[in-house]
N, C-alpha and C positions, 0 to 999 in steps of 0.2 A: 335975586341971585342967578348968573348964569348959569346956562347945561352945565358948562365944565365944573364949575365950582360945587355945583349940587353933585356929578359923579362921584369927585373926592372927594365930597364928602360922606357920600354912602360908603366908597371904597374904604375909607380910614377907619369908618363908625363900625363895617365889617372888619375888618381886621381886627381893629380891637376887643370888641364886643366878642365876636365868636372866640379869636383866642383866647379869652380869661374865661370862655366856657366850656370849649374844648379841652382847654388843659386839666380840666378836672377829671377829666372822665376818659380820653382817648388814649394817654399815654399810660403802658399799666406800670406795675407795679417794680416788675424787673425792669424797665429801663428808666424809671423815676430811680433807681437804686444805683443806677452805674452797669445794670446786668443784666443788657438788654439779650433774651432768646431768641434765637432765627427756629425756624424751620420747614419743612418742605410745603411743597402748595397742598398734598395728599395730606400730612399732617393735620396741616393747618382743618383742611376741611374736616375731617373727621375729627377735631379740636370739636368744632362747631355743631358738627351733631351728637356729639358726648355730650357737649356742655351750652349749647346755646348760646346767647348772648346776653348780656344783662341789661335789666327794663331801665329806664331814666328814672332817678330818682327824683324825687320832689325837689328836690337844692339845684338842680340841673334845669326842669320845666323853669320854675322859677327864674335863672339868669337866663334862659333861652330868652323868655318872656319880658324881662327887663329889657333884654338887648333889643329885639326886635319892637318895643318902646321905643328906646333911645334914639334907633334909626330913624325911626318914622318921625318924631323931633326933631333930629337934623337937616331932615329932607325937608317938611313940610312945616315946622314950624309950630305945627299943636303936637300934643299930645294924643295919641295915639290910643293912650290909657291913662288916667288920670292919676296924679300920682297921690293925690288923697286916697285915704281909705278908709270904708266902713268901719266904724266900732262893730267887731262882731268878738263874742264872747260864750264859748262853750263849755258846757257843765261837764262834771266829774264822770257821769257816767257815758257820754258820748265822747267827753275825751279818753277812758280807758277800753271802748270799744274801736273808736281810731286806732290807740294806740296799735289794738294788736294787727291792724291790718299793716301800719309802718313796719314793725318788727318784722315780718313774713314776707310782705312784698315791695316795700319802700316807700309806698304813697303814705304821704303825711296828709288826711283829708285837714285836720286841726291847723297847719301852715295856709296849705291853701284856704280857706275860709277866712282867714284871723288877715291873708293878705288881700284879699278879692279888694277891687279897685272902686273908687265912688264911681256909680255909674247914671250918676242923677242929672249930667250936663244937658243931652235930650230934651230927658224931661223938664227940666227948669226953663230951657228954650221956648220948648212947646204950651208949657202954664201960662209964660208971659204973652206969647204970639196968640191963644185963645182965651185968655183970659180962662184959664179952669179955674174951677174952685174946687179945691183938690178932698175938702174935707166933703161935702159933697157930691163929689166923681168918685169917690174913694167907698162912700154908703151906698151909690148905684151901683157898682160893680159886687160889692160883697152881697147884696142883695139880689143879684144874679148869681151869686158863686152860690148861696144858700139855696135856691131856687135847684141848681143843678145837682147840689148833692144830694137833694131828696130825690132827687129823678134819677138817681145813679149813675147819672155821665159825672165821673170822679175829672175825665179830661179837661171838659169846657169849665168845670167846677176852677181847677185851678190855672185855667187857661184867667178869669175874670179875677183873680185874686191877685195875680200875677200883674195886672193891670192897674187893678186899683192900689197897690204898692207901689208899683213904679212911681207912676203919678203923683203920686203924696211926697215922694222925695225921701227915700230912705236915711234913716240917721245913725239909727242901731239898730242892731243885729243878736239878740242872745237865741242861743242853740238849749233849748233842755228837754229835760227828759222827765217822766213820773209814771210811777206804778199803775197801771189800769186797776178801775175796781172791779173787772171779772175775775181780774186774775195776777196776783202781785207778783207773780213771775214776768212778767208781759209787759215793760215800758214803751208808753206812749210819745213819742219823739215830736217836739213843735216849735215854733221859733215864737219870742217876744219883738214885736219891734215899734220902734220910735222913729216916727215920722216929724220931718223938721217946721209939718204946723202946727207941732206940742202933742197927735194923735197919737196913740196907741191902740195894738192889735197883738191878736193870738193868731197868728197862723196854725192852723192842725193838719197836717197834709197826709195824716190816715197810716203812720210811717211806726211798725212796730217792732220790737226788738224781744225775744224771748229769752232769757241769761240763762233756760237752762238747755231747750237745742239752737240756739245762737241763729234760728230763722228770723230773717226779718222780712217783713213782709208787710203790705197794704191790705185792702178790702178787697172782696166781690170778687177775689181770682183775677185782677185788673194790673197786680204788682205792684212796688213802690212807688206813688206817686200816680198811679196810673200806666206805668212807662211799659206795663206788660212783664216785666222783669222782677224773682224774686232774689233776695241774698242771703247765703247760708255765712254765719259770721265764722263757725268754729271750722269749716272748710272752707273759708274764705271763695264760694262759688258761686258765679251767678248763672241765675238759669230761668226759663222760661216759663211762663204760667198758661194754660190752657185756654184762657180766654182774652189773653192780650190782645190790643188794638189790629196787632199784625195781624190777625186771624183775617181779619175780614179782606186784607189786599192779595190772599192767596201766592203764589210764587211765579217769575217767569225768570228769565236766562239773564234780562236786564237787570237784576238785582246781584246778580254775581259779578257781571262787568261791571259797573258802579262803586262795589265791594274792588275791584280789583282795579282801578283805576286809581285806587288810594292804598299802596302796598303799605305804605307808612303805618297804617291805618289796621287793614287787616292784610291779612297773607294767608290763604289758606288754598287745600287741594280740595277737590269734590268729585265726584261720582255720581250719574247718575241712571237708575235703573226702569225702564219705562214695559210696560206690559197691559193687557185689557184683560178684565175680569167685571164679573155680573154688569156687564152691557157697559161699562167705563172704563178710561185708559186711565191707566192708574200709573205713579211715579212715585218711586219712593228715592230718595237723595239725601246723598249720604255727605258729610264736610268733616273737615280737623286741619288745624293750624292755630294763627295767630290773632284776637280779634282784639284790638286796643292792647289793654296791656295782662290780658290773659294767657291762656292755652285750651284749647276747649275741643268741641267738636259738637255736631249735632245730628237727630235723622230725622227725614221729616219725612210725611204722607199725603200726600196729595192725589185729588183726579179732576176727572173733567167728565161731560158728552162725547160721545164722534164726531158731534159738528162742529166742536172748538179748532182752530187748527193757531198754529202757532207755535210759543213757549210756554204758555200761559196755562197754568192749574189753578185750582181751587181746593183750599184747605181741606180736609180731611172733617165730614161733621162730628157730631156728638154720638150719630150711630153707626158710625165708621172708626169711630178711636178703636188702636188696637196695643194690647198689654205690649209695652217695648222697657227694654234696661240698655244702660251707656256705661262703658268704662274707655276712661283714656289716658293708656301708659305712656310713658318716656321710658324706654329701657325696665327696669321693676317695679318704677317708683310711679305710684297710681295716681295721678293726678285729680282725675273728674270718676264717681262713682255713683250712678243713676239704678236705685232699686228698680223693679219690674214696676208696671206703671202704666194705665190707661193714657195716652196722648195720642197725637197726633203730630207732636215737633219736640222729643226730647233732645236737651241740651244738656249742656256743664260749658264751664265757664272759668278755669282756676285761674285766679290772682298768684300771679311768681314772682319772684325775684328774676328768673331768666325767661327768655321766649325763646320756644327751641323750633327746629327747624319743621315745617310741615309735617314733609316723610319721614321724620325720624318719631314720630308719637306715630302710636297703634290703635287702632279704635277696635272693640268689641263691641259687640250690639247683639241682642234677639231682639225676635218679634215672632208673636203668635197668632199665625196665620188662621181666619174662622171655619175655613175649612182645605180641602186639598185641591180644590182647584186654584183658587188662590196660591195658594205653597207651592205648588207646581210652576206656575205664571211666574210669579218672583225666582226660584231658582233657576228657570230659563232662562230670566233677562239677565241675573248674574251669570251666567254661561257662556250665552251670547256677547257680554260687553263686551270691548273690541280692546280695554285694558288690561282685563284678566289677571289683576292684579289685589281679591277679595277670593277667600277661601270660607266655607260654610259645612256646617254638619249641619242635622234636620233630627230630631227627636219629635217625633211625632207630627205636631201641628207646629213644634219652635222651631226656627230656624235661629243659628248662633254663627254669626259670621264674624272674621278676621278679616280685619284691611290696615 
């Protein structure tokens, strides 16, 4: 196919495509009606920090995702994403905890799953090109993944399970759930699946759901899966666990630019407040905005030597954690609420229906400082920031700031 003929064909595949996806969602409501509203740009703006904008719903990812299939079809001729799909099939009690996340903030996890694409082309490539013997490859790996989980790297544990799956060639997919026998309040979440050399396996990925404070959570303070991240289901929030993998890559400046090179992605303000205390330069940094399809914020602790120079900190240890709390409003309405709490990186994370704008959510925060030279140091550096735009009262050794 010629250049030309390949442009128009991307250009048509665009038009179309986006159009029958845009128009779900771009045009609102009063002018689908005949009664379309104007108003000022000042308006308008202040529209937006009243009210945000609303997250994509799963019916929208999805045709995004079909289109940007279709294109790459046109263009190139394969498939892009396969348009088979896994039999995946999920139980009652994972689909009524879905449920309430759809209800609340529009993600349908149950669509997406039930539509995930086969993605075994690769790997059937690669079986025939080395001749695996998948049933085989598939017992060396799980025999690693067991290896690992007694060594409590929960990571490489399902980094090798992860592989010996692939490779087998997925066929189905069941999602379920079952009571722990510590504790029957407590379901233990694992997948069943069928592999297409007749194999069968249990996946158990350590993945816990409590019905009656709606925490889920993994093992060893590692978070779901590993990922360092826990999930509160009845506040639909996620947040940080104290010994996630991040701990160990500490912070520098290159992680907010990176962060910020993908506004799509995340969108947020930051602060941050740098001072020296008991022989270390210490940073504490402050964030709130957009991260995926949340609203959140976080503060985190960090130091170093004097002979570090740079951007570059290091995590806060286990005897530097200091008692910190988070709240973060939109206007009244409380979004993220972080009881008082030994960390060194508290977060919140809420799932919404809208993402609102940066500056228009509030953060609160304490932290209690070990003693008053410390307290000192930090109300300095807020003093001195050249923003000036965080307000603080100090009760004794807490410091309670507004930003």
């Amino acid at each position: 196919m010629s250049l030309f003929k390949k442009s128009v064909a991307v250009v048509m595949a665009l038009i179309i495509g986006l159009s029958a996806v845009l128009s779900t969602f771009a045009i609102s409501a009063d002018v689908r009606s005949g009664r379309p509203q104007f108003m000022s740009l000042s308006d308008y703006k202040q529209k937006l920090w009243d009210e945000g904008i609303p997250v994509f719903t799963t019916e929208q990812f999805l045709s995004i995702y079909n289109v940007i299939g279709t294109i790459f079809r046109v263009v190139s001729g394969q498939w892009l994403f396969a348009p088979e799909r896994i039999e995946v099939t999920v139980d009652d009690f994972v689909t009524e905890a879905c449920n309430h996340i759809m209800v609340n903030c529009g993600l349908d996890i149950v669509s997406i799953l039930t539509n995930a694409p086969d993605i075994n082309d690769l790997a059937e490539i690669a079986n025939k090109v080395f001749e695996i013997d998948t049933a085989e490859f598939r017992k060396q790996m799980y025999d690693k993944r067991d290896e690992s989980w007694a060594n409590g790297d929960n990571t490489m544990a399902n980094l090798y399970y992860f592989l010996g799956a692939y490779f087998s060639l997925i066929e189905k997919c069941e999602v379920v759930s079952e009571p722990t026998a510590a504790d029957p309040d407590v379901y233990a979440v694992y997948l069943r699946l069928t592999y297409k050399d007749g194999g069968t396996d249990e996946y158990r990925p350590r993945i816990f759901i409590n019905t009656v404070t709606g925490e889920c959570t993994g093992v060893d303070g590692t978070g779901l899966v590993g990922i360092g991240f826990n999930y509160n289901l009845a506040d639909l929030m996620v947040y940080a666990t104290i010994d996630g993998w991040m701990r160990e890559f500490g912070f520098c400046i290159l992680y907010d630019l990176a962060a910020n090179s993908m506004p799509l992605l995340w969108h947020y303000v930051t602060r941050r407040f740098e001072f020296e205390y008991d022989g270390l330069e210490w940073m504490i940094q402050i964030w709130k905005g957009n991260y995926l399809i949340t609203n959140g914020g976080e503060v985190g602790l960090y130091n170093r030597t004097p002979d570090k120079w740079g951007s570059y900190y290091d995590c806060a240890t286990d005897d530097q954690l200091l008692e910190m709390s988070l709240q973060i409003y939109h206007g009244d309405e409380l979004l993220v609420n972080q009881e008082p709490q030994y960390h060194w990186w508290i977060n919140g994370f809420k799932m919404c229906d809208r993402m609102y704008i940066p500056n228009s959510l509030t953060m609160h925060f304490t932290i209690v400082m070990p003693d008053e030279e410390m307290l000192n140091a930090f109300c300095e550096a807020m003093d001195n920031h050249y923003r000036k735009d965080v307000e603080y009262t100090v009760d004794g050794l807490k410091v309670s700031v507004v930003w």
